[in-house]
C-alpha positions as CSV (number, residue, x, y, z in Angstrom):
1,X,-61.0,-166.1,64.1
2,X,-58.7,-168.6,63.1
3,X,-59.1,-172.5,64.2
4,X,-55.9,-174.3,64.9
5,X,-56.2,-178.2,64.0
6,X,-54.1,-180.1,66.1
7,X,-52.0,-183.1,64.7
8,X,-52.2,-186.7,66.4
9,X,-49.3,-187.2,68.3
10,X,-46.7,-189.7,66.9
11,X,-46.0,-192.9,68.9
12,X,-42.8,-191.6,70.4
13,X,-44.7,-188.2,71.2
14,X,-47.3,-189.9,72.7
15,X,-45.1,-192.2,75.1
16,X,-43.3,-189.5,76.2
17,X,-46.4,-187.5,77.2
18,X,-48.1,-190.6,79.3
19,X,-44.7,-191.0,80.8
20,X,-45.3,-187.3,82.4
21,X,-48.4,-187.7,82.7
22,X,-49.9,-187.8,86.5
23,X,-53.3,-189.6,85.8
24,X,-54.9,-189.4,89.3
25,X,-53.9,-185.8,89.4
26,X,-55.6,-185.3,86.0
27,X,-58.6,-187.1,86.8
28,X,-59.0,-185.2,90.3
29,X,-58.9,-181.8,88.2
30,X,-61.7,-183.1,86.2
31,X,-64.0,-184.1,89.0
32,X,-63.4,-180.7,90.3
33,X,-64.1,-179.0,86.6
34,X,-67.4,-181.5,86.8
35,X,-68.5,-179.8,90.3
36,X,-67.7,-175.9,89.8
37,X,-70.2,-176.7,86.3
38,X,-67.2,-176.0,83.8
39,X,-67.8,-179.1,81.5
40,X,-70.7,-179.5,79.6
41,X,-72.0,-182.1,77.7
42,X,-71.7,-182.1,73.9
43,X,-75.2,-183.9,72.5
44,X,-74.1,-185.0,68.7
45,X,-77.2,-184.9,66.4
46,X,-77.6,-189.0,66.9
47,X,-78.1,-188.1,70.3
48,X,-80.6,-184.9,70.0
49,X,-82.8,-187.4,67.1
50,X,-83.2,-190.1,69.6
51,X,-84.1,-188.3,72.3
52,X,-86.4,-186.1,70.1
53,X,-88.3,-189.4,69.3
54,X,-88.8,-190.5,72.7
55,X,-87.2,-193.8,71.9
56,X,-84.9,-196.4,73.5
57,X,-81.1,-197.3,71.4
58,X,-82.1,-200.1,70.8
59,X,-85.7,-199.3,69.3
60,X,-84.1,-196.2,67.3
61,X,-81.5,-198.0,65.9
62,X,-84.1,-200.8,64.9
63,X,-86.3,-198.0,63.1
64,X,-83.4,-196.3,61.4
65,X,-81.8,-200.1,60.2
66,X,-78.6,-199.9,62.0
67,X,-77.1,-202.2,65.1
68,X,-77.3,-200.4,68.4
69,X,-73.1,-200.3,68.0
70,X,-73.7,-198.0,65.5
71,X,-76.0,-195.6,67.3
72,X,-73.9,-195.9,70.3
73,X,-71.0,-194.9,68.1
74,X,-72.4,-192.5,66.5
75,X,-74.0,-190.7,69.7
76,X,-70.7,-191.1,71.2
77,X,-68.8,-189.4,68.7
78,X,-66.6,-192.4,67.7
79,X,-68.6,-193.1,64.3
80,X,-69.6,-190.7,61.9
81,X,-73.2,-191.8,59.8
82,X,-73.2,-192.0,56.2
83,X,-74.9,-189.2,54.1
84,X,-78.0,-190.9,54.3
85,X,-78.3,-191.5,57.8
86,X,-77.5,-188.2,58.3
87,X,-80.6,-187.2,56.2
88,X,-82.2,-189.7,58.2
89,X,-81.1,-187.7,61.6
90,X,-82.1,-184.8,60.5
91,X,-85.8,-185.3,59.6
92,X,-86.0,-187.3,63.2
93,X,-84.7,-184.0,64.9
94,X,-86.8,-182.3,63.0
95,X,-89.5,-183.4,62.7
96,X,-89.9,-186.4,65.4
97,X,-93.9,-187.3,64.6
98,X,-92.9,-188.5,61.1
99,X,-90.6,-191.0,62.8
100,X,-92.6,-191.9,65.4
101,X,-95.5,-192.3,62.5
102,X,-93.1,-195.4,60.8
103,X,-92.1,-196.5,65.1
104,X,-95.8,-197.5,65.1
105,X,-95.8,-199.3,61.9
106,X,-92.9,-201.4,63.2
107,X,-94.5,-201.8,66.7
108,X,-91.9,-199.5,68.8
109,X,-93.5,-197.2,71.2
110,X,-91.6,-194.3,73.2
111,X,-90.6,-195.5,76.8
């Protein structure tokens, strides 16, 4: 099983594919992917912590130290966390008491 990684296109490449490019067209094929059930939603582990806790963005990202950019960059694949935030995501996912154990400390509750 080999895994092709795909290079960024260059600017020139990149005009020249938007300028073939038929947006509505593309965008109509995706609402119909959407419909038939062929696209699925990718949850990162930012996203699968959270919602293992119970809590809001905004009260996560308060218990973890970070803005509620981050987490929203993080759970939207733009942002990858550090190492330790990454530890961080793991024991929530794993083990979502323990967080919640430190959410009461700092007065967060799940909504």
């Amino acid at each position: 099983m080999s895994s092709k990684v795909k290079k960024p296109l260059s600017p020139a490449e990149l005009e020249q594919y938007e300028a073939g490019r038929d947006l509505a067209a593309d965008l109509l094929q995706a609402v119909r992917e959407m419909k038939a059930g062929q696209v699925h939603v990718v949850h990162t582990p930012a996203v699968e912590a959270r919602r293992k806790t119970g809590l809001s963005q905004s009260q996560f990202a308060k218990l973890i130290g970070v803005s509620v950019r981050t987490l929203q960059g993080w759970e939207q694949g733009r942002k990858e966390p550090s190492g330790a935030a990454r530890t961080l995501l793991t024991i929530a996912a794993m083990n979502p008491q323990a967080v919640l154990a430190l959410a009461g400390g700092a007065n967060l509750r799940p909504e």
